[in-house]
C-alpha positions in Angstrom: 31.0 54.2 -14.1 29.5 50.7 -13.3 32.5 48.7 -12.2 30.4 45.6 -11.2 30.8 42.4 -12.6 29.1 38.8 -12.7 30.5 35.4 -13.5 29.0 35.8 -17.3 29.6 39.3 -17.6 33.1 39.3 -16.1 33.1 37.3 -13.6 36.3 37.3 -14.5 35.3 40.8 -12.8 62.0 42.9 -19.6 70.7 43.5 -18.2 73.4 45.6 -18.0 76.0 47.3 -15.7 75.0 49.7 -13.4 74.3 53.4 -14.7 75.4 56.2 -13.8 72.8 58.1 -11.7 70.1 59.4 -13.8 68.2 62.4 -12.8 71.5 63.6 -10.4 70.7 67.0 -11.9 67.4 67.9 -10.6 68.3 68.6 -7.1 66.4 67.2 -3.7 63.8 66.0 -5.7 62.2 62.4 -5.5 60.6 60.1 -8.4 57.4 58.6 -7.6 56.1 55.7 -8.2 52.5 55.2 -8.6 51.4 51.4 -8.1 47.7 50.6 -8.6 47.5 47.7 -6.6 47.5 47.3 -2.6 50.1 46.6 -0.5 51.0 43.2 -0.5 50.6 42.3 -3.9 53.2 41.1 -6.4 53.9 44.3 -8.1 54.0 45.8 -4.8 56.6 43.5 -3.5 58.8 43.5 -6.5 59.2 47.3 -6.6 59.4 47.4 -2.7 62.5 44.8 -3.0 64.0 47.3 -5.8 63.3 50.7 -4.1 66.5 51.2 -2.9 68.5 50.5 -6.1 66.1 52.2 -8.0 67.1 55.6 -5.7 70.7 54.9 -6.2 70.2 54.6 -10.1 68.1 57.4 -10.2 69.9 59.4 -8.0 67.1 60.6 -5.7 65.3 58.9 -2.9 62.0 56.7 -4.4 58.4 57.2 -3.0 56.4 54.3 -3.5 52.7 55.3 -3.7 50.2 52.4 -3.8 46.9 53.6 -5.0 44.0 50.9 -5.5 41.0 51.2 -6.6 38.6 49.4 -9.2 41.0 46.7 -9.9 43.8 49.3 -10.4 41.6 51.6 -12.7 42.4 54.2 -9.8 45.9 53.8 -9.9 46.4 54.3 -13.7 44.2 57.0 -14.1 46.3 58.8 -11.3 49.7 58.4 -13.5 48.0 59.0 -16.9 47.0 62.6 -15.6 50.7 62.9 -14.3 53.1 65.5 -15.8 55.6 64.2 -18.1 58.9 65.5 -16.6 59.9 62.0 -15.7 59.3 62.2 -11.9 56.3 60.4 -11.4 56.4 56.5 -13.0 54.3 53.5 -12.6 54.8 49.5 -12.2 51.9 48.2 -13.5 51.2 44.2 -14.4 48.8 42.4 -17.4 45.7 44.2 -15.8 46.3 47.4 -17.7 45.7 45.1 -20.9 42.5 43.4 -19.8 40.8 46.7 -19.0 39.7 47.8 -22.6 38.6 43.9 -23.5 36.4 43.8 -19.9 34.5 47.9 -19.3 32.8 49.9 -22.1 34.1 53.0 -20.9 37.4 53.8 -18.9 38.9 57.2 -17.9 41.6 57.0 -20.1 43.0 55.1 -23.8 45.3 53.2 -22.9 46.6 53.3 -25.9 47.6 57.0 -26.1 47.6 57.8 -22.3 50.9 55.9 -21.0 53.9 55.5 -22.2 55.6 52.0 -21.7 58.8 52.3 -20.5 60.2 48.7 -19.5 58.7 44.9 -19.7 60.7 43.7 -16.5 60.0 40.6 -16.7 57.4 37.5 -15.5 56.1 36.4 -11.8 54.5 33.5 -11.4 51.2 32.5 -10.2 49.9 30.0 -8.1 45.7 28.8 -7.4 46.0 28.3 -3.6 43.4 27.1 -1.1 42.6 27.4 2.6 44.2 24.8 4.6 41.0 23.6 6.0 39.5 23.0 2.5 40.0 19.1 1.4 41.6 19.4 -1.6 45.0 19.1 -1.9 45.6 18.9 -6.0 43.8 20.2 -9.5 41.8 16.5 -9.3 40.6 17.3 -5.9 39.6 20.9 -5.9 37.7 20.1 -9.3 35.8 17.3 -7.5 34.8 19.6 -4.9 33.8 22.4 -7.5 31.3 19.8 -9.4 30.0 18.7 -6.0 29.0 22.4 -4.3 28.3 24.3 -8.1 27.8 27.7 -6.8 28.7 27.5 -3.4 32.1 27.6 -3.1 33.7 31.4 -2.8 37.2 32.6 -4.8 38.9 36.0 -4.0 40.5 38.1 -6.5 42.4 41.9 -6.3 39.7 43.2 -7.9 37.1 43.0 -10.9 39.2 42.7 -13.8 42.4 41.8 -13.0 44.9 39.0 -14.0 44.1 37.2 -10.9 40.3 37.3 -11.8 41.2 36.1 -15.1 43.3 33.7 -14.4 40.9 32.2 -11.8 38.1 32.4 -14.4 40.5 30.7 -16.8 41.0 27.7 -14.2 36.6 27.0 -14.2 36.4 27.1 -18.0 39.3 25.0 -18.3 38.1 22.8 -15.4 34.2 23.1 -16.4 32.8 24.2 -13.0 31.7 26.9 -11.1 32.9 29.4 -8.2 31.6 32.5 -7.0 34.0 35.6 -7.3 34.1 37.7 -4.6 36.5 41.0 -5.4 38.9 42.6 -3.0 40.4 46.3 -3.0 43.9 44.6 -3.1 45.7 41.5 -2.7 46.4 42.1 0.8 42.8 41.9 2.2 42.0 39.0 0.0 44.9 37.0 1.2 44.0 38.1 4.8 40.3 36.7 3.8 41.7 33.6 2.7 43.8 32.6 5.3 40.3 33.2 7.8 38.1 31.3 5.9 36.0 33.8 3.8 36.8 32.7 0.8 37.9 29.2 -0.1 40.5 29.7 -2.9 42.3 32.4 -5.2 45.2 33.0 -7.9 48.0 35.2 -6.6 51.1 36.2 -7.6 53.9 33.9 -5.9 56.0 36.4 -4.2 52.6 37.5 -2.2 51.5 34.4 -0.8 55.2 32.1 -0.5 55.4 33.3 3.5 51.7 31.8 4.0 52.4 28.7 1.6 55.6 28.0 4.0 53.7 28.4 7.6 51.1 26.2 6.0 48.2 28.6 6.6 47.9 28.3 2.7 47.9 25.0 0.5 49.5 25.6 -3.4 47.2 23.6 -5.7 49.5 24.1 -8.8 50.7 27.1 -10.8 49.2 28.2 -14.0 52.5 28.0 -16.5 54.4 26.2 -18.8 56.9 25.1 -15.8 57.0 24.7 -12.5 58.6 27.6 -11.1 62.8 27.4 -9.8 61.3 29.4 -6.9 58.9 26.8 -5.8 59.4 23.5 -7.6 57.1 21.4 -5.4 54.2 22.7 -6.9 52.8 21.1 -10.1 51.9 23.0 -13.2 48.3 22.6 -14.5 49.2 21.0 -17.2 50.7 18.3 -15.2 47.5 18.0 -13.6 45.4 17.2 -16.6 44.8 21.0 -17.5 47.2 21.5 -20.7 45.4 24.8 -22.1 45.6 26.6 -18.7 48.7 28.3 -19.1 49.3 32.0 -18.4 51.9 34.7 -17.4 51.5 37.6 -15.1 54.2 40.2 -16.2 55.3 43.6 -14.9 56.4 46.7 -16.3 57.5 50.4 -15.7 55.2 52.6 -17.4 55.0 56.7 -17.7 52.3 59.1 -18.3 51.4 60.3 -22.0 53.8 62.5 -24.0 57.2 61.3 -22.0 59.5 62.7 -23.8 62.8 60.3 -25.5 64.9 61.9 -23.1 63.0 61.0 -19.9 62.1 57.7 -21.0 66.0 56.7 -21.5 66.6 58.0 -18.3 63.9 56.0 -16.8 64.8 52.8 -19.0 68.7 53.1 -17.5 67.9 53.3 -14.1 65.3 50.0 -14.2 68.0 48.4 -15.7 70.5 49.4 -13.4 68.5 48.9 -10.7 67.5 44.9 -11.4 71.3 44.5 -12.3 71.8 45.1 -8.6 73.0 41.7 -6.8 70.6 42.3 -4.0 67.8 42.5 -6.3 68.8 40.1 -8.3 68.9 37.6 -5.4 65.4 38.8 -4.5 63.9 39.0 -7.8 65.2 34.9 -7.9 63.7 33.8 -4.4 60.5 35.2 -5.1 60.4 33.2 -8.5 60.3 36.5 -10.9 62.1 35.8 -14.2 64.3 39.4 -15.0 64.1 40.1 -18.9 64.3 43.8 -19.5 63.6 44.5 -23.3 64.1 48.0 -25.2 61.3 50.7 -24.2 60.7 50.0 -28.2 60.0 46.8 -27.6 57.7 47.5 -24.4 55.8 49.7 -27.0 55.6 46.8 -29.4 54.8 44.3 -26.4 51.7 46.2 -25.3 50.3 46.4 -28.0 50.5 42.5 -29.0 48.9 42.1 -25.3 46.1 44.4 -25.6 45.3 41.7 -28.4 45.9 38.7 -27.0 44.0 39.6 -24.2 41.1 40.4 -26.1 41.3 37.0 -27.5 41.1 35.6 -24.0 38.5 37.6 -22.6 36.6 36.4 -25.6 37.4 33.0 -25.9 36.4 32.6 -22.2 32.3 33.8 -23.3 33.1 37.0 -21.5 30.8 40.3 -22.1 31.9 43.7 -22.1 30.6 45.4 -19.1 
Protein backbone atom coordinates (compact mmCIF):
# COMPACT_ATOMS: atom_id res chain seq x y z
CA UNK A 1 0.00 0.00 0.00
CA UNK A 2 0.90 3.65 -1.20
CA UNK A 3 0.90 5.63 1.96
CA UNK A 4 2.27 8.87 0.28
CA UNK A 5 0.47 11.90 0.25
CA UNK A 6 0.56 15.51 -1.41
CA UNK A 7 -0.82 18.84 -0.33
CA UNK A 8 -4.02 18.10 -2.84
CA UNK A 9 -4.18 14.61 -2.37
CA UNK A 10 -3.78 14.65 1.35
CA UNK A 11 -1.58 16.90 2.16
CA UNK A 12 -3.36 16.71 4.92
CA UNK A 13 -1.17 13.43 4.42
CA UNK A 14 -15.25 10.13 28.03
CA UNK A 15 -16.48 9.44 36.72
CA UNK A 16 -16.90 7.26 39.36
CA UNK A 17 -15.31 5.68 42.52
CA UNK A 18 -12.60 3.46 42.21
CA UNK A 19 -13.33 -0.28 41.16
CA UNK A 20 -12.57 -2.99 42.53
CA UNK A 21 -9.64 -4.63 40.67
CA UNK A 22 -10.77 -6.07 37.42
CA UNK A 23 -9.00 -8.95 35.90
CA UNK A 24 -7.57 -9.99 39.81
CA UNK A 25 -8.50 -13.49 38.58
CA UNK A 26 -6.19 -14.19 35.78
CA UNK A 27 -3.01 -14.66 37.73
CA UNK A 28 0.66 -12.93 36.87
CA UNK A 29 -0.63 -11.80 33.84
CA UNK A 30 -0.23 -8.20 32.34
CA UNK A 31 -2.71 -6.14 29.99
CA UNK A 32 -1.14 -4.51 27.09
CA UNK A 33 -1.59 -1.55 25.71
CA UNK A 34 -0.99 -1.09 22.17
CA UNK A 35 -0.49 2.85 21.29
CA UNK A 36 0.09 3.68 17.59
CA UNK A 37 1.78 6.72 17.91
CA UNK A 38 5.57 7.44 19.18
CA UNK A 39 6.70 8.28 22.28
CA UNK A 40 6.14 11.66 23.09
CA UNK A 41 2.99 12.21 21.67
CA UNK A 42 -0.22 13.19 23.43
CA UNK A 43 -1.85 9.79 23.58
CA UNK A 44 1.46 8.61 24.71
CA UNK A 45 1.67 10.97 27.57
CA UNK A 46 -1.80 10.63 28.79
CA UNK A 47 -1.75 6.85 29.15
CA UNK A 48 1.92 7.01 30.50
CA UNK A 49 0.52 9.50 33.34
CA UNK A 50 -2.38 6.78 33.92
CA UNK A 51 -0.18 3.55 33.79
CA UNK A 52 0.03 3.08 37.25
CA UNK A 53 -3.65 3.51 38.17
CA UNK A 54 -4.59 1.63 35.32
CA UNK A 55 -2.50 -1.56 36.98
CA UNK A 56 -4.05 -0.98 40.22
CA UNK A 57 -7.61 -0.96 38.60
CA UNK A 58 -6.91 -3.75 36.55
CA UNK A 59 -5.12 -5.59 38.96
CA UNK A 60 -2.02 -6.52 37.02
CA UNK A 61 1.01 -4.62 36.08
CA UNK A 62 0.37 -2.40 32.45
CA UNK A 63 2.75 -2.74 29.46
CA UNK A 64 2.64 0.14 27.38
CA UNK A 65 3.63 -0.77 23.76
CA UNK A 66 4.10 2.18 21.34
CA UNK A 67 4.02 0.94 17.87
CA UNK A 68 4.14 3.71 14.94
CA UNK A 69 3.94 3.34 11.76
CA UNK A 70 2.08 4.98 8.67
CA UNK A 71 0.39 7.60 10.80
CA UNK A 72 -0.59 4.90 13.31
CA UNK A 73 -1.93 2.46 10.56
CA UNK A 74 0.76 0.13 12.11
CA UNK A 75 -0.39 0.43 15.42
CA UNK A 76 -4.15 -0.40 14.79
CA UNK A 77 -3.57 -3.06 12.57
CA UNK A 78 -1.40 -4.73 15.42
CA UNK A 79 -4.54 -4.57 18.00
CA UNK A 80 -7.27 -5.39 15.41
CA UNK A 81 -5.42 -8.84 14.82
CA UNK A 82 -5.22 -9.16 18.70
CA UNK A 83 -7.09 -11.95 20.59
CA UNK A 84 -10.19 -10.86 22.30
CA UNK A 85 -9.59 -12.10 25.95
CA UNK A 86 -9.30 -8.56 27.17
CA UNK A 87 -5.48 -8.45 27.69
CA UNK A 88 -4.32 -6.57 24.91
CA UNK A 89 -6.19 -2.75 24.63
CA UNK A 90 -5.43 0.24 22.69
CA UNK A 91 -5.58 4.24 23.24
CA UNK A 92 -6.09 5.50 20.14
CA UNK A 93 -7.06 9.47 19.19
CA UNK A 94 -9.37 11.12 16.04
CA UNK A 95 -6.80 9.49 13.53
CA UNK A 96 -8.52 6.11 13.56
CA UNK A 97 -11.49 8.20 12.02
CA UNK A 98 -9.69 10.04 9.34
CA UNK A 99 -8.12 6.89 7.93
CA UNK A 100 -11.13 5.55 5.85
CA UNK A 101 -12.02 9.33 4.43
CA UNK A 102 -7.99 9.78 3.39
CA UNK A 103 -6.48 5.78 1.84
CA UNK A 104 -8.44 3.60 -0.62
CA UNK A 105 -7.47 0.56 0.93
CA UNK A 106 -6.45 -0.15 4.71
CA UNK A 107 -5.69 -3.51 6.41
CA UNK A 108 -8.57 -3.49 8.30
CA UNK A 109 -12.62 -1.98 8.64
CA UNK A 110 -12.65 -0.06 11.09
CA UNK A 111 -15.90 -0.43 11.37
CA UNK A 112 -16.05 -4.16 12.27
CA UNK A 113 -12.35 -4.67 13.45
CA UNK A 114 -12.24 -2.74 16.92
CA UNK A 115 -14.27 -2.51 19.44
CA UNK A 116 -14.58 0.98 21.26
CA UNK A 117 -14.44 0.77 24.68
CA UNK A 118 -14.14 4.37 26.26
CA UNK A 119 -14.20 8.13 24.85
CA UNK A 120 -11.90 9.55 27.64
CA UNK A 121 -12.15 12.66 26.92
CA UNK A 122 -10.45 15.88 24.80
CA UNK A 123 -6.70 17.34 24.67
CA UNK A 124 -6.07 20.33 23.23
CA UNK A 125 -4.05 21.47 20.38
CA UNK A 126 -1.88 24.19 19.80
CA UNK A 127 -0.03 25.49 15.97
CA UNK A 128 3.43 26.36 17.36
CA UNK A 129 6.51 27.83 15.64
CA UNK A 130 10.23 27.77 15.99
CA UNK A 131 11.46 30.56 18.03
CA UNK A 132 13.60 31.96 15.44
CA UNK A 133 10.66 32.28 13.01
CA UNK A 134 9.20 36.00 13.14
CA UNK A 135 5.89 35.42 13.75
CA UNK A 136 4.52 35.67 16.91
CA UNK A 137 0.46 35.46 16.28
CA UNK A 138 -2.25 33.97 13.56
CA UNK A 139 -1.77 37.69 11.64
CA UNK A 140 1.85 37.22 11.51
CA UNK A 141 2.46 33.70 10.57
CA UNK A 142 -0.24 34.24 7.82
CA UNK A 143 1.78 37.21 6.50
CA UNK A 144 4.74 35.11 6.28
CA UNK A 145 2.84 32.14 4.56
CA UNK A 146 1.49 34.69 1.66
CA UNK A 147 5.04 36.09 1.34
CA UNK A 148 7.23 32.56 0.91
CA UNK A 149 4.01 30.37 -0.85
CA UNK A 150 5.63 27.08 -0.95
CA UNK A 151 8.61 27.57 0.95
CA UNK A 152 7.91 27.40 4.24
CA UNK A 153 8.01 23.63 5.88
CA UNK A 154 5.18 22.16 8.65
CA UNK A 155 5.75 18.83 10.45
CA UNK A 156 3.12 16.47 11.24
CA UNK A 157 3.12 12.67 13.14
CA UNK A 158 2.48 11.26 10.10
CA UNK A 159 0.27 11.33 6.77
CA UNK A 160 -3.10 11.31 7.92
CA UNK A 161 -3.33 12.15 11.17
CA UNK A 162 -5.22 14.80 13.29
CA UNK A 163 -2.20 16.90 13.39
CA UNK A 164 -1.99 16.83 9.56
CA UNK A 165 -5.48 17.77 9.40
CA UNK A 166 -5.57 20.15 11.65
CA UNK A 167 -2.56 21.91 10.09
CA UNK A 168 -4.20 21.53 6.70
CA UNK A 169 -7.33 22.95 8.23
CA UNK A 170 -5.24 26.15 9.45
CA UNK A 171 -4.02 27.03 5.26
CA UNK A 172 -7.57 26.62 4.00
CA UNK A 173 -8.85 28.62 6.66
CA UNK A 174 -5.99 31.03 6.38
CA UNK A 175 -5.69 30.74 2.31
CA UNK A 176 -2.05 30.01 2.01
CA UNK A 177 0.34 27.44 1.55
CA UNK A 178 2.94 25.13 3.55
CA UNK A 179 4.77 22.20 2.62
CA UNK A 180 4.06 19.06 4.90
CA UNK A 181 6.75 17.21 5.69
CA UNK A 182 5.54 13.75 7.78
CA UNK A 183 7.33 12.35 10.76
CA UNK A 184 7.18 8.61 12.19
CA UNK A 185 5.92 10.16 15.52
CA UNK A 186 5.53 13.27 17.36
CA UNK A 187 8.62 12.91 19.06
CA UNK A 188 11.03 13.30 16.02
CA UNK A 189 8.93 16.02 14.65
CA UNK A 190 9.01 18.08 17.75
CA UNK A 191 12.85 17.30 17.92
CA UNK A 192 12.86 18.71 14.12
CA UNK A 193 11.12 21.63 15.12
CA UNK A 194 12.92 22.84 17.90
CA UNK A 195 16.41 22.54 15.31
CA UNK A 196 15.05 24.32 12.68
CA UNK A 197 13.90 21.68 10.00
CA UNK A 198 10.65 22.48 9.87
CA UNK A 199 9.23 25.87 10.73
CA UNK A 200 5.84 25.15 12.38
CA UNK A 201 3.34 22.23 13.34
CA UNK A 202 -0.04 21.35 15.40
CA UNK A 203 0.58 19.12 18.40
CA UNK A 204 -1.19 18.03 21.13
CA UNK A 205 -0.59 20.40 24.32
CA UNK A 206 0.57 17.96 26.80
CA UNK A 207 3.58 17.16 24.15
CA UNK A 208 4.94 20.31 23.50
CA UNK A 209 3.96 22.58 27.09
CA UNK A 210 7.82 21.74 28.43
CA UNK A 211 9.27 23.34 25.03
CA UNK A 212 6.58 26.24 25.01
CA UNK A 213 7.82 27.05 28.80
CA UNK A 214 11.88 26.97 28.07
CA UNK A 215 10.84 29.07 25.09
CA UNK A 216 12.54 26.79 22.50
CA UNK A 217 8.83 26.75 21.06
CA UNK A 218 6.53 29.87 20.43
CA UNK A 219 2.41 28.91 20.78
CA UNK A 220 0.66 30.77 17.90
CA UNK A 221 -2.88 30.05 19.20
CA UNK A 222 -4.94 26.79 19.77
CA UNK A 223 -7.44 25.52 17.33
CA UNK A 224 -10.80 25.37 19.82
CA UNK A 225 -13.72 27.00 20.98
CA UNK A 226 -11.70 28.28 24.16
CA UNK A 227 -8.60 28.94 25.27
CA UNK A 228 -7.47 26.07 27.22
CA UNK A 229 -7.52 26.31 31.56
CA UNK A 230 -4.13 24.55 31.00
CA UNK A 231 -2.60 27.29 29.08
CA UNK A 232 -4.72 30.43 29.07
CA UNK A 233 -2.10 32.77 27.47
CA UNK A 234 -2.62 31.42 24.29
CA UNK A 235 -5.40 32.80 21.91
CA UNK A 236 -7.90 30.66 20.22
CA UNK A 237 -8.11 31.11 16.34
CA UNK A 238 -11.11 32.42 16.39
CA UNK A 239 -9.84 35.26 18.42
CA UNK A 240 -7.37 35.75 15.84
CA UNK A 241 -9.77 36.34 12.96
CA UNK A 242 -10.05 32.54 12.11
CA UNK A 243 -13.76 31.64 13.53
CA UNK A 244 -14.31 28.28 11.37
CA UNK A 245 -10.95 26.85 12.52
CA UNK A 246 -12.14 24.98 15.45
CA UNK A 247 -11.36 21.33 16.17
CA UNK A 248 -10.89 18.72 18.97
CA UNK A 249 -8.38 15.99 19.26
CA UNK A 250 -9.99 13.19 21.52
CA UNK A 251 -8.78 9.98 22.95
CA UNK A 252 -10.16 6.67 23.65
CA UNK A 253 -9.64 3.04 24.79
CA UNK A 254 -10.35 0.76 22.18
CA UNK A 255 -10.21 -3.30 21.91
CA UNK A 256 -9.80 -5.72 19.15
CA UNK A 257 -12.99 -7.23 17.13
CA UNK A 258 -15.42 -9.56 18.90
CA UNK A 259 -14.60 -8.36 22.69
CA UNK A 260 -16.84 -9.93 24.42
CA UNK A 261 -19.68 -7.77 27.02
CA UNK A 262 -17.89 -9.16 29.75
CA UNK A 263 -14.26 -8.02 28.84
CA UNK A 264 -15.38 -4.75 27.71
CA UNK A 265 -17.12 -3.92 31.23
CA UNK A 266 -14.14 -4.98 32.80
CA UNK A 267 -12.04 -2.79 30.60
CA UNK A 268 -14.67 0.17 30.81
CA UNK A 269 -14.38 -0.06 34.97
CA UNK A 270 -10.90 0.06 35.27
CA UNK A 271 -10.51 3.37 32.69
CA UNK A 272 -12.83 4.77 34.82
CA UNK A 273 -11.36 3.94 37.94
CA UNK A 274 -8.22 4.64 36.86
CA UNK A 275 -8.94 8.65 35.60
CA UNK A 276 -10.90 8.85 39.00
CA UNK A 277 -7.48 8.53 40.59
CA UNK A 278 -6.42 12.10 42.24
CA UNK A 279 -2.97 11.77 40.80
CA UNK A 280 -4.34 11.45 37.47
CA UNK A 281 -6.77 13.60 37.83
CA UNK A 282 -4.21 16.31 38.81
CA UNK A 283 -2.20 15.30 35.70
CA UNK A 284 -4.90 14.94 33.24
CA UNK A 285 -5.76 18.91 34.44
CA UNK A 286 -2.10 20.34 34.01
CA UNK A 287 -1.72 18.96 30.82
CA UNK A 288 -5.05 20.74 29.75
CA UNK A 289 -7.05 17.18 28.91
CA UNK A 290 -10.73 17.65 29.69
CA UNK A 291 -11.85 13.88 31.54
CA UNK A 292 -15.47 12.85 30.22
CA UNK A 293 -15.76 9.12 30.19
CA UNK A 294 -19.10 8.15 28.46
CA UNK A 295 -20.79 4.45 28.34
CA UNK A 296 -18.83 1.96 25.92
CA UNK A 297 -22.44 2.31 24.22
CA UNK A 298 -21.94 5.62 23.74
CA UNK A 299 -18.20 5.20 22.42
CA UNK A 300 -19.90 2.83 19.91
CA UNK A 301 -22.42 5.59 18.96
CA UNK A 302 -19.50 8.35 19.15
CA UNK A 303 -17.41 6.63 16.50
CA UNK A 304 -19.55 6.22 14.27
CA UNK A 305 -20.82 9.99 14.20
CA UNK A 306 -16.95 10.78 13.82
CA UNK A 307 -16.22 8.52 11.02
CA UNK A 308 -18.81 11.00 9.39
CA UNK A 309 -17.98 14.07 10.35
CA UNK A 310 -14.67 13.48 9.39
CA UNK A 311 -15.52 12.55 6.09
CA UNK A 312 -17.17 15.83 5.84
CA UNK A 313 -13.99 17.53 6.71
CA UNK A 314 -11.68 15.68 4.62
CA UNK A 315 -14.09 16.71 1.89
CA UNK A 316 -14.84 20.08 2.59
CA UNK A 317 -11.06 20.79 2.73
CA UNK A 318 -10.83 19.55 -1.52
CA UNK A 319 -9.12 16.55 -0.22
CA UNK A 320 -8.69 13.26 -2.59
CA UNK A 321 -8.77 9.78 -1.57
CA UNK A 322 -5.39 8.37 -1.84
Amino acid sequence: MDLSLTRRGFALGGLAALAAPAFADLGDKSVRFILPNATGSGVDAITRAAQPALAKAFGMPIVVDNQPGAGGIVGVQALTRAAPDGLTLGVVSNNVVIFPSVYRSLPFDLSTDITPIAVIGTTPMVLVVNAKVPANNAKELIALLKARPGQVNYGSGGNGTILHLATEMFLDEAGVKAVHVPYKGVGPMVTDLIGGQIQFATAALPSVQQHLKSGALKAIGVPSAKRSPAAPEIPTFAEQGLPNYIVDAWFAVVGPKKLGPAEVKKAHDAVVAAFADPAVKDTMAKQGNVIDIGSSEQAQQYFRSELAKYATLVKKAGIELQ
